[in-house]
Structure formats: structure tokens, C-alpha cells
C-alpha positions as CSV (number, residue, x, y, z in Angstrom):
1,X,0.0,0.0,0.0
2,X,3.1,2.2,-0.1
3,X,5.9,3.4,2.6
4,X,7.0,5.2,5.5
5,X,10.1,6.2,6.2
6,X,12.4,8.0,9.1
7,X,15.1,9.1,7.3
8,X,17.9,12.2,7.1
9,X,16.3,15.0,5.3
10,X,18.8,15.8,2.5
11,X,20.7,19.2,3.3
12,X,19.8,19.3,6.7
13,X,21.1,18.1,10.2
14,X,17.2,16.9,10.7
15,X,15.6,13.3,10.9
16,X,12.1,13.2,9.2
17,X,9.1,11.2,9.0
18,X,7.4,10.7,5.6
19,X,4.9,8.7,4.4
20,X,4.2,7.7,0.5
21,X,0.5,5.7,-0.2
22,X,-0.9,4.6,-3.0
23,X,-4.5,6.2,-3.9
24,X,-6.9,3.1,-2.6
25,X,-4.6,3.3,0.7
26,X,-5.6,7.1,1.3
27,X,-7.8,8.2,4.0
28,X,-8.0,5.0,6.0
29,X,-5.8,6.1,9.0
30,X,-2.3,3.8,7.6
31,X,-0.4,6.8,7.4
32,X,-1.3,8.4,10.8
33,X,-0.8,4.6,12.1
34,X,2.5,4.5,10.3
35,X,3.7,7.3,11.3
36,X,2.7,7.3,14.8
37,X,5.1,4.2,15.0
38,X,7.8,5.2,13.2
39,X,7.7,8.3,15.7
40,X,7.7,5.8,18.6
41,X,10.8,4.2,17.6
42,X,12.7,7.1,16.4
43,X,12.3,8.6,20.1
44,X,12.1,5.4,22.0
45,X,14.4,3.1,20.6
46,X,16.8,5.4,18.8
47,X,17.5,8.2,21.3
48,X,16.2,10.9,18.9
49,X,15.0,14.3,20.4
50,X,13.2,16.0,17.6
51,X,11.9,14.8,14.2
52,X,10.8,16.6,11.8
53,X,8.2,16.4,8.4
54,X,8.1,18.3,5.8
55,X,4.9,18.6,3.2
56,X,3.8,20.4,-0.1
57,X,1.3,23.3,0.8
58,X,-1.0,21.9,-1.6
59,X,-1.1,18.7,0.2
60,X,-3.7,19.0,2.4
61,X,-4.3,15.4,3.5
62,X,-0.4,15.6,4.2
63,X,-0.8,18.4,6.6
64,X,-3.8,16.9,8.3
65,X,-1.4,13.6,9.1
66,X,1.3,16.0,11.0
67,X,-1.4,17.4,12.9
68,X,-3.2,14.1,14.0
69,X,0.7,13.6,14.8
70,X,1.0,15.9,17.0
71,X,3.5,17.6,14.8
72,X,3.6,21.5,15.0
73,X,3.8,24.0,11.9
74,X,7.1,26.0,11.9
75,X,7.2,27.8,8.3
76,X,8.7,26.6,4.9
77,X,12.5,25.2,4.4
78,X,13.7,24.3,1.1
79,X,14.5,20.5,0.5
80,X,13.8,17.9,-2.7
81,X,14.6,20.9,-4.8
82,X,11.2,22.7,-3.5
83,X,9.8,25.4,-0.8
84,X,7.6,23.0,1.6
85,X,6.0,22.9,4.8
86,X,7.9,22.3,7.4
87,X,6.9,20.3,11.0
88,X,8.2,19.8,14.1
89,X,7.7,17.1,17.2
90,X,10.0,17.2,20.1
91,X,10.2,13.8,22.1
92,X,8.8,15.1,25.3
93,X,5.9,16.3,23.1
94,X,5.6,13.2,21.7
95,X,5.7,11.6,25.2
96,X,3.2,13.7,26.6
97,X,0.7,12.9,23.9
98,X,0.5,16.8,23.0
């Protein structure tokens, strides 16, 4: 049904979470599932303290899976050769369940 990753996000000293679905996979909850997990592990197992997503502004289904995330807006950054969205979670955010 697709993929998501926790990865280095080219060009920048970051860790992100990204998810990539196929059309019939969309708006079923995988990616929030998904991503909730990889976030889990990122901060649990690997010792990370803030990881990051970034999304196209157009992509509004994108954006609504940061915030079901958790993940708070904090302006654009340039990366994959485009101006996107950027997002932000912090382990003890993540912790806290804010």
C-alpha cells in the first residue's frame, strides 16, 4: 500500500518522518498509524529528540497527518529541490501525547 520512512532529510542536520501511499490506501488512518510508530521508535528506541516532516502546501491530507501527529507548523525550508512545509515534534511532546 506504499511506505514510510524515518530518514535524514537531505541538506539538513534533521531526521524526518514521511509517508508515501498509493490512492486506494488514502484516508483510511495507515499513514497516521504509520507514522505514529515510526515516531515511537525514532524517540524510543533510537534516542532521537526532535523529528521533523516536511509537506507540499497543496497537500492537504499531508498536513492533516502532522497534525493528527502531533506535529507542529514551523514555516517553509527548502528541501527535494522545492519550498515545503515544514513540522516539528520534540520527544517530550511526543511523550506527553501533546
Amino acid at each position: 500500500v506504499g511506505a514510510v520512512i524515518l530518514k535524514p532529510l537531505p541538506g539538513h542536520e534533521e531526521i524526518e518522518v514521511g509517508w508515501h501511499l498509493s490512492y486506494p490506501a488514502w484516508g483510511k488512518g495507515y499513514a497516521s498509524e504509520a507514522g505514529r510508530a515510526c515516531l515511537e521508535y525514532g524517540f524510543e528506541t533510537l534516542g532521537l529528540t526532535r523529528i521533523v516532516a516536511v509537506v507540499n502546501p497543496l497537500n492537504a491530507r499531508s498536513i492533516a497527518v502532522t497534525q493528527r501527529l502531533g506535529m507542529r507548523p514551523e514555516g517553509r525550508v527548502t528541501a527535494y529541490e522545492q519550498e515545503l512545509d515544514f513540522f516539528v515534534l520534540e520527544r517530550e511532546a511526543f511523550r506527553n501525547g501533546i
